[in-house]
N, C-alpha and C positions, 0 to 999 in steps of 0.2 A: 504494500500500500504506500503510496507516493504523494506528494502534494508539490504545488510550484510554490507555495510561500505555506510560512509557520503557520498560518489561521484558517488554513484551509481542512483543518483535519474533522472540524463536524460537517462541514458539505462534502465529505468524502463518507463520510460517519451515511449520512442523511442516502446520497445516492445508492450504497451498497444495500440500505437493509430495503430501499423501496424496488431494488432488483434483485435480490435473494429473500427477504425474508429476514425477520430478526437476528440479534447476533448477541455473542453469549456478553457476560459480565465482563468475563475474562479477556476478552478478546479486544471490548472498548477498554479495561484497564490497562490490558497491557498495549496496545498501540499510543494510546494517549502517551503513559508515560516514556517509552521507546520516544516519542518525539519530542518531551517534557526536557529528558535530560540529554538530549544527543547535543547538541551545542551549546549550551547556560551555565551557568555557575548559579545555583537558585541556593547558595546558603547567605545566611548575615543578614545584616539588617536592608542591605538594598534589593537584595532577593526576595523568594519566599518565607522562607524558615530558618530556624536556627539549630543546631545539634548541638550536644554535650560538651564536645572538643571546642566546641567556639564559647562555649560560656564563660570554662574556666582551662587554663593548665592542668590545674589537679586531675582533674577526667583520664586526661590521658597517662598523666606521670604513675598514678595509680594502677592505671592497667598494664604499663612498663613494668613498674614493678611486681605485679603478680606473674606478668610473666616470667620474669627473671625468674622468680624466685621460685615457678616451676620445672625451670629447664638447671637450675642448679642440684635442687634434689633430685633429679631425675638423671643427676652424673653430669651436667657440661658438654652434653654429646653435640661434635661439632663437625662437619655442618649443623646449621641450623637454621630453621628458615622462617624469617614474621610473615605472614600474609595477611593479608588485609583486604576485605572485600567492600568496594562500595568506598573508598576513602575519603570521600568528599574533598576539602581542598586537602588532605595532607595532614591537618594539624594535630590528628589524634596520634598518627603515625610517627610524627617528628617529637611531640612532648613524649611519646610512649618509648620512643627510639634513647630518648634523651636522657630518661628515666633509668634504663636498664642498661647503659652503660658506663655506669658509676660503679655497676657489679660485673661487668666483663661481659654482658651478653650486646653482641653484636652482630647478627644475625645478617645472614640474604634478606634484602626487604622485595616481594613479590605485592603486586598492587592487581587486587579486577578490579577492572573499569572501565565504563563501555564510551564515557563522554571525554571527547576532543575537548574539550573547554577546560573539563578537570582533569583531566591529565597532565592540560601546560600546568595549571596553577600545583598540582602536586609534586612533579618535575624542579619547581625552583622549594619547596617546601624539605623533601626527599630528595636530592643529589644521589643519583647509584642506582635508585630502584627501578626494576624490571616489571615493565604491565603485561598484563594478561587480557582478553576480552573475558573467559573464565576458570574455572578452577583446572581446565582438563589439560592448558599446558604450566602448568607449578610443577616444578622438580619431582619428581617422587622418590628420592634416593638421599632425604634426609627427613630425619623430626619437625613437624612442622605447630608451629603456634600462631595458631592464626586468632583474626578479630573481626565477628559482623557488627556495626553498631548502625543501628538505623539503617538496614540493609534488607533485613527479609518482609517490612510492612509494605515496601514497594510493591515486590512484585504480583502477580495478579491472582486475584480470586475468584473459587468460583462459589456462587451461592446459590443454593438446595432447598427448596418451597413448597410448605407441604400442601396439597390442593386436595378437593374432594376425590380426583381419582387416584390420587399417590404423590409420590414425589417428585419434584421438577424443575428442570435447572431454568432459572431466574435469569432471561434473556431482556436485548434489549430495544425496543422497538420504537413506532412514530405515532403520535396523536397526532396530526398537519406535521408543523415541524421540529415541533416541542419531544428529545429523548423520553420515553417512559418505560417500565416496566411490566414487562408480563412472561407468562410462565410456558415453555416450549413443551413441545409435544411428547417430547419421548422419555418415557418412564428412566426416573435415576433411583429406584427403592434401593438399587442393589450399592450403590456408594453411601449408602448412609450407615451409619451404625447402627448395630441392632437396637440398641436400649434407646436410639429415636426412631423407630420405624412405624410405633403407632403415635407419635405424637401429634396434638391436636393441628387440625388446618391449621392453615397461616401458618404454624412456626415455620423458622427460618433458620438457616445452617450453614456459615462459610466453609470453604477446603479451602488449601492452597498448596494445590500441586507443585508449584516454581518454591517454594519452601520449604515442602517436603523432600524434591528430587536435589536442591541444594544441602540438607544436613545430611541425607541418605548418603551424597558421596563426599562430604567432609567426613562422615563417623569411618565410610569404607576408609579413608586416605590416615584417620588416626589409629584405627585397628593397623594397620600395616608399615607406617611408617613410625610410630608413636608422635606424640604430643598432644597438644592440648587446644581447646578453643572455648575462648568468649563471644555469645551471641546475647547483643543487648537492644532491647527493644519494649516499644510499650505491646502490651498484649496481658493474656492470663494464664493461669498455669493448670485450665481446669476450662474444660469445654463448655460453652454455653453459646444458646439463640440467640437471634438477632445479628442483623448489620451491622458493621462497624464502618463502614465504607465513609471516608472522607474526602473532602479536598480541599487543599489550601493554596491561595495567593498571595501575596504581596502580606503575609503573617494574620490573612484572616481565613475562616472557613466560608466556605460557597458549594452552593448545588455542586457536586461532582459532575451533573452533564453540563453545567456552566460552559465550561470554556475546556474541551477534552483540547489535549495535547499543550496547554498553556498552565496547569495548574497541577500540583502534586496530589494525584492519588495514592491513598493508603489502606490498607486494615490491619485494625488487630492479631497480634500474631500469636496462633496457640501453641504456646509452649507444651502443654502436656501432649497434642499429639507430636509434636517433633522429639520430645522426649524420648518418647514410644519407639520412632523410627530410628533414631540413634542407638539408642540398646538394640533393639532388633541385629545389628553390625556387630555387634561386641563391644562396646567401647563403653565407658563408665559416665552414668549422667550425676555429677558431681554437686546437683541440686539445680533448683528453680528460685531466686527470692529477688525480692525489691531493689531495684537498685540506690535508694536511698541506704537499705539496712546493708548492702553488698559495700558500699561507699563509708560509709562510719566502720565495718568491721577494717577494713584495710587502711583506716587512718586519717581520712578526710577532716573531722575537725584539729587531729594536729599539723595538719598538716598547712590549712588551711591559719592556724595560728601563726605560723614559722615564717607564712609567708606576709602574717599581717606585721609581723615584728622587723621584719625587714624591710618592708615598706610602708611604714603607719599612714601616711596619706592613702593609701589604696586601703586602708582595712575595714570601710566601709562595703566599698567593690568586692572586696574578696568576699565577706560574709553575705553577700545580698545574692552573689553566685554560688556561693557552696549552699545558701538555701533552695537556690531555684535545682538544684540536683537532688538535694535528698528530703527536702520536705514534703508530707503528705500529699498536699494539696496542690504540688505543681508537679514535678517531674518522679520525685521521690517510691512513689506509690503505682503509678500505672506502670512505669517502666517495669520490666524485668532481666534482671542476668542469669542468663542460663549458662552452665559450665558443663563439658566434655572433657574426657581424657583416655588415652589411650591405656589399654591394659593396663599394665604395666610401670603408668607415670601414679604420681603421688597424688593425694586430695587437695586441694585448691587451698586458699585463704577465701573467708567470707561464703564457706558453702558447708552445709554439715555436710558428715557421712552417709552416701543414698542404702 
């Protein structure tokens, strides 16, 4: 699917479903945002949105050093490779880099990334690092610690509708020329879980295939090579109905058919079934918890102190940012960090024993 200018992608949107017929959830998510991030840089304050890494330093320095200090008990085994999926401009990867070589871990930096725009901006952030479009060409001949952060709510979903005669994937269609929703013909009972198969009409049920087949061959790649992975994202750790589907502009939410291929779509990311799918591999799911509670266990308020003592003029800034990560009521709470490791490697910091 093709367009001559960036705005063109709901009259492309529009003319496909009035010559074929509706088209699935997934299909508008994932095209939109395929066009959302191929050339932008949509983080910070003149973009769309904002992530972790641009809040504060801490963010990252923290995940540096878990890493470290899993590839340290785990023996120092070198090669060793950081990957990093989704890096946005770099800066999680550069304070994380920055962090874990105070302890000697200095790794291959491997980056996926599919956007020209953020690749230059990574490139001067990351000096060295090697891009991937995705995981399938990363070395496989060392330990690898990789990190998704704000990575897997992108990609696309598909959502499961329950109607009077069964279950039905949640397509997307025209009233004139207004996107809407409605439910496609062909029976999906058999993709739903059992214990929702008689659930009442209306409920509704995301997947996410592109989330599932990305952990399924991270867990294959840490079963076999060892290491370990951080995947941080808001979502829950426990299946539940309903939509999650958003999308954001210029740092506000808008109708997701608003403006397809201009605006970041997302959903919630279920942690308990990617859980599922990673053990399935072999590989150790080293827990599921809040990234606020994940954030305070590895040191964030001292850390955050050290940093107000060396700069008293910023230690207002520093605290209003170490709030916006681990407080309830803003990042704290919806986020979660999920932890992985290979056989073989040690238990995490900030995860109990699964």
């Amino acid at each position: 699917m093709t367009a001559a200018r960036d705005g063109d992608l709901a009259a492309i949107f529009r003319r496909l479903i009035r010559n074929t017929g509706p088209i699935s959830l997934s299909q508008f998510m994932g095209e939109s945002n395929a066009r959302y991030y191929a050339n932008r840089d949509p983080l910070g304050s003149e973009g769309d949105f904002v992530t972790a890494p641009e809040i504060s330093q801490m963010f990252g320095e923290l995940i540096g050093l878990w890493l470290a200090d899993m590839w340290i008990r785990a023996g120092r085994e070198e090669p060793v490779l950081y990957v990093e999926l989704g890096p946005g401009r770099g800066t999680l990867a550069k304070d994380a880099l920055r962090a874990g070589k105070r302890y000697g871990f200095a790794p291959e930096v491997h980056l996926v990334e599919a956007s020209t725009a953020l690749r230059e901006v990574q490139e001067d952030a990351v000096p060295g690092a090697i891009w991937h479009a995705d995981l399938s060409t990363v070395p496989q001949d060392a330990p690898m610690l990789l990190v998704g952060n704000e990575f897997l709510d992108a990609l696309p979903v598909r959502q499961l509708v329950r109607t009077a005669a069964g279950w039905r994937e949640r397509m997307v269609g025209l009233d004139g020329d207004s996107f809407v929703f409605g439910a496609g013909a062909q029976p999906m009972d058999a993709a739903v879980p059992d214990e929702w198969r008689e659930a009442p009409q209306g409920t509704l049920l995301e997947t996410n295939p592109g989330a599932a087949a990305v952990v399924y061959e991270i867990a294959g790649r840490l079963a076999e090579q060892g290491g370990a992975a951080l995947l941080i994202d808001y979502g829950s750790d426990e299946v539940r109905a309903g939509s999650t589907l958003q999308a954001v502009r210029a740092h506000t939410k808008i109708d997701p058919f608003a403006a397809p291929g201009e605006a970041d779509l997302t959903a919630h990311v279920d942690f308990a079934t990617l859980a599922r799918i990673a053990q399935s591999r072999g590989v150790r799911h080293l827990g599921t918890v809040t990234q606020g509670d994940w954030l305070r266990a590895l040191g964030i308020d001292v850390r955050a102190r050290t940093l107000a003592a060396r700069a008293p003029h910023y230690a207002e800034d520093i605290e209003v940012a170490k709030q916006r990560l681990v407080a309830k009521d803003q990042m704290g709470e919806l986020f979660k960090v999920m932890g992985l490791a290979a056989p073989a490697w040690p238990d995490g910091g900030g995860f109990g024993a699964d």
